[in-house]
N, C-alpha and C positions, 0 to 999 in steps of 0.2 A: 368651561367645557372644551373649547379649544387647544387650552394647556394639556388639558386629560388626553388630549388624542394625540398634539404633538409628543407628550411622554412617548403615551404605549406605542407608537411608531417609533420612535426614538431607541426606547426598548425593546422592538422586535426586531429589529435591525440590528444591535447589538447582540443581541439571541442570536440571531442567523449567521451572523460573520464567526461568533462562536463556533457554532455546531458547525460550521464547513471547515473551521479550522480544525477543531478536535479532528474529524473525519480524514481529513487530509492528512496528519503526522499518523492519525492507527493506518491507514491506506501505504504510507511511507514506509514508515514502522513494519510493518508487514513485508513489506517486500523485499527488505535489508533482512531480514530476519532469512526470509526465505531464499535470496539470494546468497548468502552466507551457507544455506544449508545446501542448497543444489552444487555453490564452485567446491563444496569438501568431495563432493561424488561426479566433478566432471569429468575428470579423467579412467575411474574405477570404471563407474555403470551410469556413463550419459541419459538414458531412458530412466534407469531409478532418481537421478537426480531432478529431474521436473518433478517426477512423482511425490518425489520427498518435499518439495518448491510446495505442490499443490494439497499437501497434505497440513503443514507448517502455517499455510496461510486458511486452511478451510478452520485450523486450531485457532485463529485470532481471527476468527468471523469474518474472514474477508474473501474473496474469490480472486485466483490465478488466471486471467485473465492470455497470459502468451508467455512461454519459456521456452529461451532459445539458448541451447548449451554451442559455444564455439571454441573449439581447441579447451583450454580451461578456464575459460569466461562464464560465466551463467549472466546470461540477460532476462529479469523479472518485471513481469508488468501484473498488476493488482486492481481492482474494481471494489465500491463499497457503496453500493447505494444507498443513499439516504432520503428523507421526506425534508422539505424548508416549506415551512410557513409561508404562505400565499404564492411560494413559488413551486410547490407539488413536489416530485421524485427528480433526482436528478442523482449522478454518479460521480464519485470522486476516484482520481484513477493514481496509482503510487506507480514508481517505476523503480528498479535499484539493477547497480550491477556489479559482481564481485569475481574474485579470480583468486586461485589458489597460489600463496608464494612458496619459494622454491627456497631454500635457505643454501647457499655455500659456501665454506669456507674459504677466510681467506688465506 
C-alpha cells in the first residue's frame, strides 16, 4: 500500500513538473511570436504594433500581459495561467524581445 502511494506521488510530481514545462515554452513561444510581430510594426505604427502583440498572443491562448515599443525594440511580456494538482492556479509568465534589422550594403 505504501508502494501504491509513493508511485502516485512519484507520478504526480512528474505530471506537474510536465505541465509547468509545456506552459512555460507555449508562454515563451508566445511571446517570441508576438514579439517578432510587434518589432515588424515598430517603426511604421508603434500603437498597432502591441495591438498586433496582443492579438497574435490572444491567437495562442495566451494573454499580453505588458508591451513596451522603444525606438525599434518591442519588449513582450506573456501570462498563461494554469491549474497544478494540489497546488491550485498559478501563472506562468513568457517574456521575449525583438528588433527590426536594417540590412546595408557593403
Amino acid at each position: 500500500m505504501a508502494l501504491m502511494g509513493l508511485l502516485m506521488a512519484t507520478a504526480t510530481a512528474l505530471a506537474t513538473v510536465g505541465s509547468v514545462r509545456v506552459a512555460h515554452h507555449r508562454a515563451s513561444s508566445a511571446a517570441d511570436l508576438s514579439a517578432l510581430a510587434a518589432a515588424k510594426l515598430a517603426l511604421i505604427d508603434p500603437e498597432g504594433a502591441c495591438r498586433r502583440a496582443s492579438e497574435l498572443a490572444a491567437e495562442n491562448d495566451v494573454e499580453l500581459t505588458k508591451c513596451e515599443i522603444t525606438d525599434d525594440i518591442a519588449d513582450v511580456w506573456t501570462a498563461l495561467p494554469i491549474s497544478l494538482p494540489l497546488l491550485g492556479p498559478r501563472t506562468v509568465q513568457g517574456r521575449s524581445r525583438a528588433g527590426s534589422t536594417v540590412w546595408t550594403p557593403d
